[in-house]
Steps between C-alpha positions, in 0.01 A plus 500: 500500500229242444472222839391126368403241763573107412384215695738162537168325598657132683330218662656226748592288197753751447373576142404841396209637254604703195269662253591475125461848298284544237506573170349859466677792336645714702568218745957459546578148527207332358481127593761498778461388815452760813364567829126626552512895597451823351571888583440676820263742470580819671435518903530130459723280747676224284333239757138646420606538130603136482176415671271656265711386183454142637169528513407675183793277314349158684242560718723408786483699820856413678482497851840600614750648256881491560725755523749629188698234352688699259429729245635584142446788244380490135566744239261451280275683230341617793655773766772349747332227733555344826330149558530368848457112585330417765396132629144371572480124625132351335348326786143498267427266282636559189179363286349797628763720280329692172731607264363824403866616331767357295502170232517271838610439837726215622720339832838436435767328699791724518720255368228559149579867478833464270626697164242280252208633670432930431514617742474901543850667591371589857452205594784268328743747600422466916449089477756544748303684753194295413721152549613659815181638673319142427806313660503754811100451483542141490791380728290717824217269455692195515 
């Protein structure tokens, strides 16, 4: 089985980033909308695989990275795999952000993340968990 690591990158606004696929063959759900991440290489810890996709997807280098959210499994061409969510809060600047992957990168509002925007299954189908982590996040710091 095949481990994938997936960031639900959130700042104090409440808003989280999400990277747009692109377009190139081979690519499943070209154009939707997604969190930045990749596989975990083998020996790999998903915290240090997140780390490094962050930084070769962005050129971000997240100082503290959450533990799992929740995870789901995709069936795809591609053997059986396992993509964990884990949350990093972006205390940097975000100007300092290069998208090195994907058509483009963009914060949403929860309340923007609805069925007229594509989003990839993974993530539309655990809105709940996202909706629910941010409040949790959000009502401690009040």
């Amino acid at each position: 089985m095949n481990h994938a690591v997936k960031a639900l990158i959130y700042r104090d606004d409440t808003r989280i980033l999400l990277q747009q696929r692109d377009y190139n063959p081979g690519i499943v759900f070209q154009g939707y909308w997604t969190f930045f991440g990749g596989q975990v290489e083998t020996g790999e810890s998903l915290k240090d695989a997140l780390k490094r996709e962050l930084l070769e997807e962005l050129e971000y280098s997240p100082g503290n990275v959450g533990e799992e959210l929740f995870q789901w499994e995709w069936r795809g061409d591609n053997p059986f795999c396992c993509n964990h969510c884990l949350p990093v809060l972006m205390k940097a600047d975000e100007n300092t952000l290069v998208l090195k992957e994907g058509l483009a990168m963009k914060w949403f509002l929860f309340e923007e993340l609805h069925e007229e925007l594509p989003l990839v299954p993974g993530v539309y189908e655990n809105l709940g968990k996202i909706k629910e982590f941010l409040d949790r996040t959000f009502s401690e710091k009040t």
